[in-house]
N, C-alpha and C positions, 0 to 999 in steps of 0.2 A: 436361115435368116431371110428376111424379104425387106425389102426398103416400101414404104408406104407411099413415098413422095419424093422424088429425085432435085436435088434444085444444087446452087453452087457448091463446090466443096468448102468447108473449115479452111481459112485460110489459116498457113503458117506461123510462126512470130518469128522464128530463125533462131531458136534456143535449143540448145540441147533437149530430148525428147518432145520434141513439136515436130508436128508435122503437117507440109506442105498440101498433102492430098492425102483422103481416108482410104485410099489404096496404096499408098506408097508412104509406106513409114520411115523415118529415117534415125532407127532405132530397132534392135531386136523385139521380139513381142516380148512383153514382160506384162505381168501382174499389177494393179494400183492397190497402192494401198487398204482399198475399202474390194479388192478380191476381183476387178473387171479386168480382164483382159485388155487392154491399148486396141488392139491390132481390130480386135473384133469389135472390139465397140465402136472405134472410129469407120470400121467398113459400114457398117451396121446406121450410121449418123446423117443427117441430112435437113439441110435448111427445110422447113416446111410452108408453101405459099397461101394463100390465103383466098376464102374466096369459094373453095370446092369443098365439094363432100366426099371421102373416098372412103370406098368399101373393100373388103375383101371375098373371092369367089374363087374358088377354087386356087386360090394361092398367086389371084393374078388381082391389081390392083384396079378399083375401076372409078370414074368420082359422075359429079353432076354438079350443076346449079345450084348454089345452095339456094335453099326455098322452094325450088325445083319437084320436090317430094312430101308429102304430107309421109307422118308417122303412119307405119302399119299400124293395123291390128295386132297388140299381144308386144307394141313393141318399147322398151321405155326412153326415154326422151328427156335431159335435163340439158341444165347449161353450167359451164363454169365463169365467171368473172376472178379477177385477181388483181394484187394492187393498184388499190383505190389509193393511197397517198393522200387521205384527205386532210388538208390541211397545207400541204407544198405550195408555195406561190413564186418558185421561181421562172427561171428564163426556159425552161423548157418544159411549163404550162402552168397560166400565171392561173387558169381557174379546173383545176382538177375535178372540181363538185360538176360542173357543167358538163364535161366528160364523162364522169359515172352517169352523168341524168342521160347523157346521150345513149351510153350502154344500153342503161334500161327501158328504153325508147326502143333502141332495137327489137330489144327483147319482145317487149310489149307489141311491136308489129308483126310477130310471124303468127302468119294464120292460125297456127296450132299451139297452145301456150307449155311450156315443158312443165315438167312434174314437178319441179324444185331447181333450186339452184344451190350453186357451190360454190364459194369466197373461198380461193385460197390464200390470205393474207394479207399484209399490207394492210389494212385497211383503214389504219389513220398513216400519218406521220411521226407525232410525237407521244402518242400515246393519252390525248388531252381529251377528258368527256368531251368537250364540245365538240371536236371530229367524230367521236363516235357517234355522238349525237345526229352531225349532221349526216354520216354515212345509213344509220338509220331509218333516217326520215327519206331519204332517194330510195333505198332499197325497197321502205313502204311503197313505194310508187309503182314498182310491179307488178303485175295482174298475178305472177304465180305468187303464193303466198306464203312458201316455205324456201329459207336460206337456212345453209347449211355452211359453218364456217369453222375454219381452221387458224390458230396468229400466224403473223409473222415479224420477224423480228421488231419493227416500229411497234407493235400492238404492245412489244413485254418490256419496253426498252424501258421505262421509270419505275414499276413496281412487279419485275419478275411475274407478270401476267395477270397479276391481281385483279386488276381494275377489267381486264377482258375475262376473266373465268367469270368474273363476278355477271359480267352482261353475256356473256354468250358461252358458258360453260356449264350451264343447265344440263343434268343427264350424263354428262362426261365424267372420265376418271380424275380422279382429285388424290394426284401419287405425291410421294414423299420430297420430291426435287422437282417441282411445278404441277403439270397434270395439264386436263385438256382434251386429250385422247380418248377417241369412241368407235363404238360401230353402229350402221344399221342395215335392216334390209328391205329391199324397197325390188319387185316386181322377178321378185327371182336373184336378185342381185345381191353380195355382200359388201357394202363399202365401211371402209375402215379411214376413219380419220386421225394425220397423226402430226405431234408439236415435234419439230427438229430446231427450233429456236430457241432453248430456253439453257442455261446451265452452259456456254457454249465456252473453250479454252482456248488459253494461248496456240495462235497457229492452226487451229483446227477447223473443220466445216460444220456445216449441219452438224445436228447429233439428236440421237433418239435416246439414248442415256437402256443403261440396263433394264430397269422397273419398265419402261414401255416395249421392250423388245421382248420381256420374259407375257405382257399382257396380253402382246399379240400371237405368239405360240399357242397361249391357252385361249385367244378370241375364234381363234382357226381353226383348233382341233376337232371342234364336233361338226363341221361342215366336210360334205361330199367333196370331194376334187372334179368333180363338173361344176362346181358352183363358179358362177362368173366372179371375181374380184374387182374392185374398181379401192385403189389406195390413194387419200389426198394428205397433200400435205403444202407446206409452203416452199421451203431450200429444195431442189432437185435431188432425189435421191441415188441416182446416177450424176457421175463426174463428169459433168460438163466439161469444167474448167477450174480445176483447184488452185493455181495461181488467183483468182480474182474469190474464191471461196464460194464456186458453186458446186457445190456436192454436200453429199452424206457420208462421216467418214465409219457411220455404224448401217450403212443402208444396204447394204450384201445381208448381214447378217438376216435384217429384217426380209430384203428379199427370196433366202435361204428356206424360209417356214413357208413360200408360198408357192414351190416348186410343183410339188404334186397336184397345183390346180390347175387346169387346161386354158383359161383363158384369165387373166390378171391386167388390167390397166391403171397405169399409174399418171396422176395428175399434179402437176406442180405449176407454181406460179415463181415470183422471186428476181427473175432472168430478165422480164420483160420484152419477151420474143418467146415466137412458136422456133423450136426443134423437138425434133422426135428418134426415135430409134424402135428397132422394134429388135427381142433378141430373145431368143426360143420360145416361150410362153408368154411372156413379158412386153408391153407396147410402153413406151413410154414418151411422155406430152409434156412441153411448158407449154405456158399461154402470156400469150400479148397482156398488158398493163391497160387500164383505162386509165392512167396519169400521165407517164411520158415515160418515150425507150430509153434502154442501155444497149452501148454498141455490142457488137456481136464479138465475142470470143478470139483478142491478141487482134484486132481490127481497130484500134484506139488505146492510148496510153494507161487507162483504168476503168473500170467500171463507172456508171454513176450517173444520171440525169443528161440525157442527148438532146442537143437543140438540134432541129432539124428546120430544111429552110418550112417559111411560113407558106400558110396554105397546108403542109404535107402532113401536119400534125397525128387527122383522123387517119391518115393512112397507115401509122404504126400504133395505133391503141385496138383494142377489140373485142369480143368476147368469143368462146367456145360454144357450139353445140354439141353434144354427143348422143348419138343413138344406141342403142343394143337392143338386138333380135335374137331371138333364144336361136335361132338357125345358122346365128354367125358366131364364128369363134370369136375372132374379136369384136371391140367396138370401135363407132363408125364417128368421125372425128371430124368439125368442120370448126375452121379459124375465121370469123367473119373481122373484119377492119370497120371499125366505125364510118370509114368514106366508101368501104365496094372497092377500093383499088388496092393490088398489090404492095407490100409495104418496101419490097427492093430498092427502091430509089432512092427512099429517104431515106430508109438504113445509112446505104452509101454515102451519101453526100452528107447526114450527119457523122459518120465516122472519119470521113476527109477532111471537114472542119475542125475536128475533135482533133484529129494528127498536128493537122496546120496549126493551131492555136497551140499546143503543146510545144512545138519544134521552132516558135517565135516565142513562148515564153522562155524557155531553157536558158537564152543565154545572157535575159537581163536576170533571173534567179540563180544564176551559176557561184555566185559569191556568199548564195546563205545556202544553199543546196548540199553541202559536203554530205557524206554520212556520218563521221562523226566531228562535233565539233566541243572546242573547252569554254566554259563560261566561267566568267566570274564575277561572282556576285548574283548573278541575273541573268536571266536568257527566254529566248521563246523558243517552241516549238512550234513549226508550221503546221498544221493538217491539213494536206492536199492532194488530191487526184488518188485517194485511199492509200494517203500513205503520212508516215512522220516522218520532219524534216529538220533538223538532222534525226538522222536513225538514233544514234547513241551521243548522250551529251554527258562530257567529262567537266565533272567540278567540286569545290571546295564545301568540307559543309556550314552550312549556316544560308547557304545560296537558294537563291526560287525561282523555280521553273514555271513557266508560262505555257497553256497549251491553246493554241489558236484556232479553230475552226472554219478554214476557207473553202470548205467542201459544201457542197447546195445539200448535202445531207446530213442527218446530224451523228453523232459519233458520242463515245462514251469511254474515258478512260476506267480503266479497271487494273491494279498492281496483279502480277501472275500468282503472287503469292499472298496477296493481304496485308503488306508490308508500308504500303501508304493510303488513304481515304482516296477511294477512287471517283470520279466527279459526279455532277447530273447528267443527263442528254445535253450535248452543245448542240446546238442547230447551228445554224451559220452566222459567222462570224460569234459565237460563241468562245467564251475564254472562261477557260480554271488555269489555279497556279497552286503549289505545291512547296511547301518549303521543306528543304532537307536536311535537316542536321543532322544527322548521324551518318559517319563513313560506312558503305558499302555500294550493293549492285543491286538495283531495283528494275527489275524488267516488268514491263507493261503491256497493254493488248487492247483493243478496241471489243469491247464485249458484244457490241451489234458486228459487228465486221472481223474476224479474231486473226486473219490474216494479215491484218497488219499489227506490227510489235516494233516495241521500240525500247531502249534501257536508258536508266539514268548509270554514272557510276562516280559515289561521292568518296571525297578523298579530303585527309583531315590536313 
């Protein structure tokens, strides 16, 4: 294994199997559920800075200037962006459109224009023509004239992907439980595009669902194992972080079919930060947001839209270069920031905010915050910091439940079992209510986020 970019370790959260530093686990090695070893993957993990381009040469890492180098001869050249958020207007970036136009500016100034580009998701908020719309008309604005795009959870969250196959599912597979999923190839290269948002359960991460995992066995089989692979998708297909629900809990398997290829690159968005790992064949990238960060991994109370102080905005949004040379195993990865500077700072000091603001709200919410609590008659549920509040609410039937949306993101009730009318998208400050009459136990799940659950339990 070789590390590509050295930078702070993963900090801790101080919970059983967490751990402090990616060399020092404080837990046996043990297996994750989706098949990755702990131990090795966390050696293997590594903040990635922004800014350089880094190659590999004989097993030794080496970077330069981005810009610094015009594309070889014979060598291919694209870029990624990823969520776009079009449509967001809160407190940590009230104009999200202005930020994609900046991306594409970028783009648009480097001497050599790249071959295509590659959207890995997000790319509305609410799933509304009119963000797609306007995501559209900026992307129109780049000189390269091919995008290549993958959903992500926002794109499918009102009509199970409909309204996005419909506009950008041209050419793709159109399977029995969503679809979406494609390949092509482009300068020697195989890229495989894949949906892990769609169909998603109580509790669980990503998902690539059977039908797409059996398409990709047979997308692969008739290629050489020299063939370069390049996989995009939106959720991380490697476990980040499955406490906030970044992973793929079907993404081994997929990875499983692509062993006997020599060099595989995998591209995610979703995270809103660069990490990378690189682990036998295997390299694997998220990419910076052109809308606004999420803190980094147990560095903040939950997931979810970072204010950072002003000014530092363009320091944590960005886009990807990548290169590949038929001479290199891998490919060559550069994290540009929309501002040129390192995004460390504001990382920081919006995850410090993010603590501070949590650890003063706590104890005027401490009186509705229980986990479980008894209603009668009527009750709310709070949705905050990706999560329900109270977890499980006991009461009478005939009673109605309220569910609140104080989250800058929107969320989606869905019953585990189809046992009650699950809601629309809530954006924020968004509200459904629910009436129960009939006695039992109704567990529930955010179908954009499935890691968070919550139950009712009605009693006659």
């Amino acid at each position: 294994m070789s590390h590509i970019h050295h930078s702070p370790a993963l900090p801790g959260n101080g919970r059983p199997g967490s751990y402090d530093h990616p060399d020092n686990p404080t837990q046996d090695d043990a297996l994750d559920a989706d098949g990755l070893d702990r131990r090795n993957f966390l050696s293997c993990m590594a903040w990635v800075g922004t800014g350089l381009i880094w190659t590999m040469s004989g097993g030794v890492p080496s970077s330069s200037r981005l810009g610094a180098q015009a594309p070889k001869k014979g060598e291919l050249f694209f870029m990624q962006i990823s969520d776009s958020h079009i449509g967001f207007d809160k407190a940590a970036n009230s104009d999200v459109t202005a930020t994609l136009r900046a991306a594409i500016g970028k783009i648009n100034a480097l001497p050599v224009q790249p071959a295509f580009l590659l959207h890995t998701g997000d790319i509305s908020q609410l799933s509304k023509p009119s963000e797609f719309d306007t995501a559209d008309q900026v992307l129109r604005e780049a000189r390269t004239e091919k995008t290549f795009f993958v959903p992500g959870e926002h794109d499918v969250g009102v009509d199970a992907g409909a309204s996005y196959l419909e506009r950008y599912g041209k050419g793709t597979q159109r399977g029995q439980v969503g679809g979406g999923w494609y390949s092509f190839d482009h300068s020697g290269v195989h890229f495989i595009g894949l949906v892990n948002v769609l169909n998603l359960k109580a509790g669980g991460l990503g998902s690539l669902g059977a039908e797409q995992l059996e398409w990709i066995e047979r997308d692969v089989k008739h290629l050489s194992s020299s063939t370069p692979i390049v996989v995009f998708a939106h959720v991380p297909l490697w476990s980040v972080y499955p406490e906030w629900g970044w992973g793929t809990d079907d993404g081994a398997r997929a990875l499983g079919y692509l062993k006997r290829f020599g060099s595989v690159t995998v591209l995610n968005g979703h995270i809103h930060q660069t990490m990378q790992k690189v682990e036998g064949n295997v390299s694997f990238h998220t990419a910076l947001s052109t809308a606004f960060p999420q803190p980094r991994p147990g560095t903040a109370p939950s997931p979810g839209p970072m204010v950072v102080p002003a000014g530092q905005l363009r320091d944590v949004l960005g886009v990807r270069e990548v290169h590949y040379l038929p001479s290199n195993r891998h490919l060559a990865v550069v994290d540009h920031t929309l501002s040129g500077n390192s995004p460390d700072a504001a990382f920081a000091a919006g995850e410090a905010a993010a603590r501070a603001h949590a650890s003063t709200a706590a104890p005027a919410a401490a009186g509705g915050t229980a986990s479980v609590a008894a209603i009668s008659g009527a009750g709310d549920i709070s949705i905050a910091n990706f999560a329900f509040t109270p977890k499980i609410v006991k009461l009478s039937a005939g009673s109605k439940v309220t569910w609140r949306n104080n989250d800058d993101v929107p969320h989606k009730i869905q019953s585990s079992d189809n046992r009650f009318r699950g809601s629309p998208l809530l954006d924020t400050k968004g509200v459904y209510s629910v009436d129960f009459k009939e006695s039992g136990e109704f567990a529930y799940f955010c179908s954009l986020h499935p890691t968070m659950q919550g139950k009712i339990v009605v009693t006659r």
